[in-house]
Backbone bond lengths (Angstrom), bond angles and torsions (degrees), N, CA, C in turn:
res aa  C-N    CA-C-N  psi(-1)  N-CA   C-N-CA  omega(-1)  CA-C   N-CA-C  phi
1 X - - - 1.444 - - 1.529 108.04 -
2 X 1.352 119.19 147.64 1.303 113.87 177.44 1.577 94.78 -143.36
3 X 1.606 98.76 152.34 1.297 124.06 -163.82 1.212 101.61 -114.40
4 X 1.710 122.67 144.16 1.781 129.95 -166.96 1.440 92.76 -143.05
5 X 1.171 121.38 130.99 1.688 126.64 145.79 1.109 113.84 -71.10
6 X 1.357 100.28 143.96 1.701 110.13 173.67 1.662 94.42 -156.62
7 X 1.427 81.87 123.92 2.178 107.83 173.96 1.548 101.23 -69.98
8 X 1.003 134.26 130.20 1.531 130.19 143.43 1.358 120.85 -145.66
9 X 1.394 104.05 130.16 1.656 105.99 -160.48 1.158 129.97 57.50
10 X 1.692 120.53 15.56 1.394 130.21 138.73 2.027 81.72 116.96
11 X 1.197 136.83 33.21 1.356 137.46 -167.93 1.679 82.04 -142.21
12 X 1.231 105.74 153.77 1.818 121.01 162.14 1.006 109.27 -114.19
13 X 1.336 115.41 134.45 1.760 121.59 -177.01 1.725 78.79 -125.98
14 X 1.305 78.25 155.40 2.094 114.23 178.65 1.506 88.36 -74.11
15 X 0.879 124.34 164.48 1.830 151.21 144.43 1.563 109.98 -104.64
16 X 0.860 141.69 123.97 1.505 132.18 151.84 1.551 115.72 -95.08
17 X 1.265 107.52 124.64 2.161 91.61 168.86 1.503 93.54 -154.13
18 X 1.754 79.40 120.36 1.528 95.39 -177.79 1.990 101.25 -104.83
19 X 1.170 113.83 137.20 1.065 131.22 175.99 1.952 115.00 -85.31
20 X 1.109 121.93 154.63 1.410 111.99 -175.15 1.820 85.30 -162.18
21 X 1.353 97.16 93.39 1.444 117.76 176.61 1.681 117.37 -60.97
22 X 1.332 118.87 -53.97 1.472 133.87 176.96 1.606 96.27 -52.99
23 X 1.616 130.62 -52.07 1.401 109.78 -159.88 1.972 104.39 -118.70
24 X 1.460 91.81 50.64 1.765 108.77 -162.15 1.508 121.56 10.10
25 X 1.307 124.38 52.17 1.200 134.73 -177.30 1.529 116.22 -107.54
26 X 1.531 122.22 151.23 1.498 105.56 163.41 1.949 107.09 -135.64
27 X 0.835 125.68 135.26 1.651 124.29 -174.68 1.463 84.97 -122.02
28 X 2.093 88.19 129.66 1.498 99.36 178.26 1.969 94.67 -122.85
29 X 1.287 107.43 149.28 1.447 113.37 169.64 1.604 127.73 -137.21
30 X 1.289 104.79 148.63 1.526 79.54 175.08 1.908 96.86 -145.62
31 X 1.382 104.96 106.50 1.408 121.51 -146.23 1.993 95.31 -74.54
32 X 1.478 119.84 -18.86 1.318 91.84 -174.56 1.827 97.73 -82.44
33 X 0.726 147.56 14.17 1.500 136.76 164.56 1.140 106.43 -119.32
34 X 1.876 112.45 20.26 1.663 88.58 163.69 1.736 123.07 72.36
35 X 1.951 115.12 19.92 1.403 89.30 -164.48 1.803 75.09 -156.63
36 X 1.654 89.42 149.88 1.475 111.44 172.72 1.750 137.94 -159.82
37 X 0.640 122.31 165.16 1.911 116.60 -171.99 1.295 94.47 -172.43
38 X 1.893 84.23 152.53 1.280 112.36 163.42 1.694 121.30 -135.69
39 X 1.299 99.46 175.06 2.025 97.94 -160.17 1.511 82.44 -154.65
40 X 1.794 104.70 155.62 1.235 126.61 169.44 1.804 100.57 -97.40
41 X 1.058 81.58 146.76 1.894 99.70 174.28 1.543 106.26 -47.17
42 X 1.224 95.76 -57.76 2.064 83.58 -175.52 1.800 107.77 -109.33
43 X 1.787 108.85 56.39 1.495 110.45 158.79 2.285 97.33 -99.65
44 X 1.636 64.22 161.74 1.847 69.16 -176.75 1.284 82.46 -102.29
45 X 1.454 99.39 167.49 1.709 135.71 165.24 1.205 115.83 67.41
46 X 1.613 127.15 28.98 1.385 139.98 -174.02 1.209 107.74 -47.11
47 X 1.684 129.00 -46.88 1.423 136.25 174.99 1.499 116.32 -48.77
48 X 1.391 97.35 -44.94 1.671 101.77 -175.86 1.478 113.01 -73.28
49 X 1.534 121.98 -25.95 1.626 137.73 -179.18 1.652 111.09 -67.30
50 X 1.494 90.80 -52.73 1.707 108.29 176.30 1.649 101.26 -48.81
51 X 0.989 109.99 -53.92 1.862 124.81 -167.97 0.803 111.41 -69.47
52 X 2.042 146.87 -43.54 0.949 149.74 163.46 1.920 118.58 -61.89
53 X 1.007 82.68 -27.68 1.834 97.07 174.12 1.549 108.02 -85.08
54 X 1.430 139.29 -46.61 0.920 137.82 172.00 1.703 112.46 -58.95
55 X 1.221 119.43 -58.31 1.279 118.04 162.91 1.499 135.14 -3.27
56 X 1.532 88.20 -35.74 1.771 89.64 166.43 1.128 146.76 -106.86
57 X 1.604 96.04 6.19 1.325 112.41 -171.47 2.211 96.47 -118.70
58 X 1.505 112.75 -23.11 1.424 94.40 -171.32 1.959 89.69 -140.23
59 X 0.945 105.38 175.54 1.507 118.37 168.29 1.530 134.68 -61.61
60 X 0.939 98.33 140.86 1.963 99.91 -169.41 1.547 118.57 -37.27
61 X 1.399 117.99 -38.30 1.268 125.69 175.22 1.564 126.37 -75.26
62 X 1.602 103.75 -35.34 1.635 119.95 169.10 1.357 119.39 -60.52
63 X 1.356 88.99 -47.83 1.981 118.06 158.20 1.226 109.22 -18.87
64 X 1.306 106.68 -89.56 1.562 130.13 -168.57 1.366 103.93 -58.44
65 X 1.030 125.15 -44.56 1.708 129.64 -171.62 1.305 101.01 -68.87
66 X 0.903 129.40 -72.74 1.545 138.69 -178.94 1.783 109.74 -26.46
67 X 1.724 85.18 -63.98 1.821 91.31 -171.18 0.938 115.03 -81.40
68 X 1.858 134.54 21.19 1.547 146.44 173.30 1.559 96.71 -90.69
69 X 1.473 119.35 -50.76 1.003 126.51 -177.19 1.417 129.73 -77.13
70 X 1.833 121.00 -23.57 1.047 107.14 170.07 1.527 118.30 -91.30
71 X 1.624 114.27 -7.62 1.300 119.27 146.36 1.410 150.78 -61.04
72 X 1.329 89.77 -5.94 1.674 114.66 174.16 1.931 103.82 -93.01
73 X 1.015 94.91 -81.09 2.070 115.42 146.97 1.781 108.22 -0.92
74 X 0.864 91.76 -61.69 1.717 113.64 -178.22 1.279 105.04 -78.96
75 X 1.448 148.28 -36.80 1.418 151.28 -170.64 1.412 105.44 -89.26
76 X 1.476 114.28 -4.35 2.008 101.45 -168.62 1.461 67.67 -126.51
77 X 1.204 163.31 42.78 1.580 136.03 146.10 2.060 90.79 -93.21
Protein backbone atom coordinates (compact mmCIF):
# COMPACT_ATOMS: atom_id res chain seq x y z
CA UNK A 1 0.00 0.00 0.00
CA UNK A 2 1.30 3.36 -0.52
CA UNK A 3 0.38 6.54 1.06
CA UNK A 4 0.17 10.25 -0.96
CA UNK A 5 -0.49 13.70 0.56
CA UNK A 6 -2.78 15.80 -0.89
CA UNK A 7 -3.41 19.72 0.36
CA UNK A 8 -6.98 20.77 -0.18
CA UNK A 9 -8.27 23.85 1.16
CA UNK A 10 -5.06 24.43 2.95
CA UNK A 11 -5.66 20.80 5.24
CA UNK A 12 -3.66 17.45 4.02
CA UNK A 13 -5.65 14.47 3.63
CA UNK A 14 -3.81 10.89 3.29
CA UNK A 15 -4.52 9.11 -0.11
CA UNK A 16 -4.39 5.44 0.37
CA UNK A 17 -3.92 3.16 -2.93
CA UNK A 18 -3.49 -0.18 -2.42
CA UNK A 19 -2.55 -2.17 -5.44
CA UNK A 20 -3.53 -6.03 -5.70
CA UNK A 21 -1.24 -7.37 -8.45
CA UNK A 22 -2.57 -11.19 -8.59
CA UNK A 23 -6.30 -9.89 -9.28
CA UNK A 24 -5.03 -6.56 -11.44
CA UNK A 25 -6.95 -4.24 -9.36
CA UNK A 26 -6.07 -1.01 -7.44
CA UNK A 27 -8.57 0.60 -4.57
CA UNK A 28 -7.71 4.14 -3.78
CA UNK A 29 -9.22 6.03 -0.56
CA UNK A 30 -9.05 8.95 1.10
CA UNK A 31 -10.90 8.39 4.51
CA UNK A 32 -11.04 12.11 5.79
CA UNK A 33 -13.82 12.93 3.16
CA UNK A 34 -15.32 9.78 3.62
CA UNK A 35 -14.70 8.58 -0.12
CA UNK A 36 -13.16 5.69 -2.14
CA UNK A 37 -12.91 3.53 -5.51
CA UNK A 38 -11.58 1.02 -7.23
CA UNK A 39 -10.65 0.21 -11.11
CA UNK A 40 -9.17 -2.73 -13.00
CA UNK A 41 -5.85 -2.13 -14.77
CA UNK A 42 -7.24 -2.41 -18.26
CA UNK A 43 -10.84 -0.35 -17.57
CA UNK A 44 -10.91 2.79 -19.67
CA UNK A 45 -11.78 6.25 -18.41
CA UNK A 46 -10.53 5.77 -14.77
CA UNK A 47 -9.99 9.70 -14.64
CA UNK A 48 -13.47 10.36 -15.62
CA UNK A 49 -14.83 7.47 -12.85
CA UNK A 50 -12.49 8.94 -10.16
CA UNK A 51 -14.24 12.47 -11.00
CA UNK A 52 -17.71 11.39 -11.21
CA UNK A 53 -17.32 9.50 -7.87
CA UNK A 54 -15.61 12.27 -6.18
CA UNK A 55 -18.29 14.64 -7.16
CA UNK A 56 -20.16 13.72 -4.27
CA UNK A 57 -18.25 14.01 -1.68
CA UNK A 58 -16.04 17.48 -2.71
CA UNK A 59 -16.40 20.27 -5.36
CA UNK A 60 -15.98 20.32 -9.09
CA UNK A 61 -12.57 21.82 -8.95
CA UNK A 62 -11.20 19.58 -5.88
CA UNK A 63 -12.77 16.92 -8.09
CA UNK A 64 -10.72 17.36 -10.96
CA UNK A 65 -7.53 18.08 -9.04
CA UNK A 66 -7.63 15.26 -6.91
CA UNK A 67 -8.52 12.68 -9.74
CA UNK A 68 -5.51 14.22 -12.06
CA UNK A 69 -3.36 13.27 -9.37
CA UNK A 70 -4.45 10.02 -8.22
CA UNK A 71 -4.34 9.10 -11.87
CA UNK A 72 -0.93 10.05 -12.28
CA UNK A 73 -0.18 8.17 -8.62
CA UNK A 74 -1.71 5.14 -10.14
CA UNK A 75 0.33 5.25 -13.59
CA UNK A 76 4.00 5.21 -11.85
CA UNK A 77 3.09 2.09 -9.49
Amino acid sequence: MKIRKDFSNGQEQKVFIYENKKEEYILVAIPDINWSASFAYDEDLIEDKLDKTLLKVVDKESASRISKKIYQWTREM
